[in-house]
C-alpha positions, 0 to 999 in steps of 0.5 A: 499445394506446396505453397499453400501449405508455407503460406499456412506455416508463415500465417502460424508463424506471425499468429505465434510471435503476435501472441508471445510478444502479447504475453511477453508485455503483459507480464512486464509490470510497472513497478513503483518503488517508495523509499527513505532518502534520510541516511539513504542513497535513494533520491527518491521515487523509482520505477522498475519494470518486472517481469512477473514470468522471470523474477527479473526487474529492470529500472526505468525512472527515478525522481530525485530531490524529493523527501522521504516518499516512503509511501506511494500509489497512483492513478488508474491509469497510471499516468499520474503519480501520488506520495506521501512527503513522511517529514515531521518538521514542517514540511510533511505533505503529499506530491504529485508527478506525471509520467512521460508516457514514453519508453524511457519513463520521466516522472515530473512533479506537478506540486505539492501541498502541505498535510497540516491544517494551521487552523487545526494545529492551532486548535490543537496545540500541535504546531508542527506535529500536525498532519506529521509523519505521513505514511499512508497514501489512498486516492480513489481518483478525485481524491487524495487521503492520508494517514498521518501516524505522527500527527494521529490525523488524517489530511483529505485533498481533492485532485484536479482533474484538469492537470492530475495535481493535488488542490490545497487539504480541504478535509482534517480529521484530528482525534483528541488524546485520551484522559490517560493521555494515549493519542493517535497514530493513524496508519492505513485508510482504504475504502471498503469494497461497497465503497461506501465508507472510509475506514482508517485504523489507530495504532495509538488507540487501538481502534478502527474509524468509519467513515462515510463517503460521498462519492459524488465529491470532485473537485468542481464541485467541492463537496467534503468527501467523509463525514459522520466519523464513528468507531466500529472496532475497539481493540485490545488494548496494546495491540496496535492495528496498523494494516487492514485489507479485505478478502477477493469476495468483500465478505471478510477483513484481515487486520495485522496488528504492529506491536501485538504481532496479531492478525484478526479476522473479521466478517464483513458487512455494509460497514460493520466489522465482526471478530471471528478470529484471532491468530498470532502471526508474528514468530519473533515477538518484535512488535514490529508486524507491518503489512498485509495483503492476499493473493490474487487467487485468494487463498492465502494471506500474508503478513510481514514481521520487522525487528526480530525474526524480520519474515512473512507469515503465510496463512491459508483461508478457509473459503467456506468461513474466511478463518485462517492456517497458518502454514508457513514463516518465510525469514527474510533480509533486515526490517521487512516493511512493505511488501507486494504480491504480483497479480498472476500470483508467482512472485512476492516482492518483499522491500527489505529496508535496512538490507537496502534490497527488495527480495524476491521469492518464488511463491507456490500456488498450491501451498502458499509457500515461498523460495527466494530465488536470489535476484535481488532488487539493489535500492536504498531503504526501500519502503513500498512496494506497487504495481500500477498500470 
């Protein structure tokens, strides 16, 4: 009886430490960090990993001599990794790195291509100011688009699925300036959740691009992935959107405007977008909003705010009709950019450039509310900010 019963315990025993060194890997993220490496003592791309239990980060990789890779993403499965090259001198493009796979992460580059189109720049008249300044990276994993904010363009690259390399720019998308002479500043792309089109937002312009996408495009078979350009939101003039994201259910979009410092709620459907509200977001009147994004749980929203009042605004959303409360400003370190929710929802990491720090706070799943918990993540002009697999 005795025996049975410490054979019991011993199975119980094994079963407890099994579950927790599960729950103890799950809640370690792999976190990638984009930064600025002009005027910086960041070299490059770092990978962290966090726990999202803790609050605490550690860094496992980082890849040096590689210019300003401000904006990163990567492959599903996380072996391959994609930044953009944010340079306006000619040598603006995007890169390519493999990890290791092992424990102690080494991130080797594949390559790198140019995100000008010398036919295009031609055309043009854009010169070096082709494909310049990129600062938004997307792949939906055979292909690679940016958003080109200094350009006003947008640079599309089929990936090899062969080595996880990025093959030469085989789509430009230029938009040619105004009569009064307004041009483009591209700053987001992302695909909508039916996957079906492309939409890029125009700072300049005060505008949102459709595009429709082909998703039987690879890079065997060379077929272009957008097409059939069209403009689907006309905003105030001013206002400058910059970031959009779409709520957990698909039927809604949320869009911060970077000068305006305005978040507009849309309802969404098969590719259309319709105005249902617009809030103010921003506290310190800095034209400076950057980034967006909800939490997983889907119940509120955030919005970053740089210059004056560098914070994030927190909004509820109504699940019923998608409109947003503004229920909170949390202040935070200098120049907030970026920022990143984790996906159990408890912690927001905010990349805090000229604080040279990734700031992470307590999120409250009740009231959306944040708490710095004052376990800074010490790194050179951080810009971006993801967790991948």
């Amino acid at each position: 009886m005795k025996i049975n019963k410490i054979l019991a315990m011993a199975v119980l025993a094994t079963c407890s430490c099994g579950t927790s060194a599960q729950k103890a890997s799950n809640n370690n993220l792999n976190m990638l960090v984009g930064t600025f490496t002009d005027g910086s003592t960041s070299k490059g791309i770092y990978l962290y990993k966090f726990n999202q239990e803790t609050g605490l980060a550690s860094k496992t990789a980082v890849m040096g001599e590689i210019d300003q890779p401000t904006y990163v993403t990567a492959s599903d499965n996380g072996k391959y990794i994609y930044t953009v090259v944010e340079n306006s001198d000619g040598k603006q493009g995007v890169s390519a790195f493999e990890r290791s796979g092992k424990a102690s992460d080494v991130l080797r580059l594949i390559n790198t291509q140019s995100t000008m189109d010398e036919k295009s720049a031609e055309e043009n008249g854009k010169g070096k100011n082709d494909g310049s300044g990129p600062c938004f990276i997307f792949t939906n994993g055979k292909y690679i688009i940016t958003a080109n904010y200094g350009g006003g363009d947008i640079s599309v690259f089929p990936i090899n699925k062969n080595t996880g390399g990025i093959e030469p720019l085989n789509q430009h998308f230029c938009f040619k300036p105004e009569a009064n002479g307004t041009v483009s500043h591209i700053h987001c792309v992302r695909m909508t959740p039916d996957r079906k089109y492309l939409i890029a937002t125009d700072l300049g312009k005060d505008c949102i691009y459709r595009f429709n996408i082909d998703n039987t495009a690879t890079f065997t078979n060379k077929r272009p992935l957008l097409s059939n350009c069209t403009v689907i939101y006309h905003g105030e003039r001013g206002l400058g959107p910059r970031h959009i994201t779409f709520s957990n259910n698909g039927k809604f979009a949320y869009l911060i405007n970077e000068l305006g410092g305005v978040l507009v709620v849309f309802a969404y459907n098969n590719g259309e977008l319709k105005v249902i509200q617009r809030i103010m977001a921003d506290e310190g009147e800095g034209h400076g909003s950057a980034d967006i994004h909800i939490s997983s749980d889907g119940k509120f929203i955030y919005t970053s705010h740089r210059l004056k009042k560098d914070g994030v605004a927190i909004f509820e959303i109504d699940q019923s009709n998608g409109m947003v409360t503004k229920v909170g400003y949390q202040e935070t370190g200098i120049h907030p950019r970026n920022f990143n929710i984790t996906p159990n929802g408890k912690y927001v990491l905010v990349a805090c450039r000229d604080t040279n720090e990734i700031q992470v706070f307590k999120r409250d799943a009740k009231t959306g509310l944040l708490t710095d918990i004052h376990q800074p993540i010490k790194i050179g002009k951080p810009a971006c900010v993801k967790f991948i697999k």
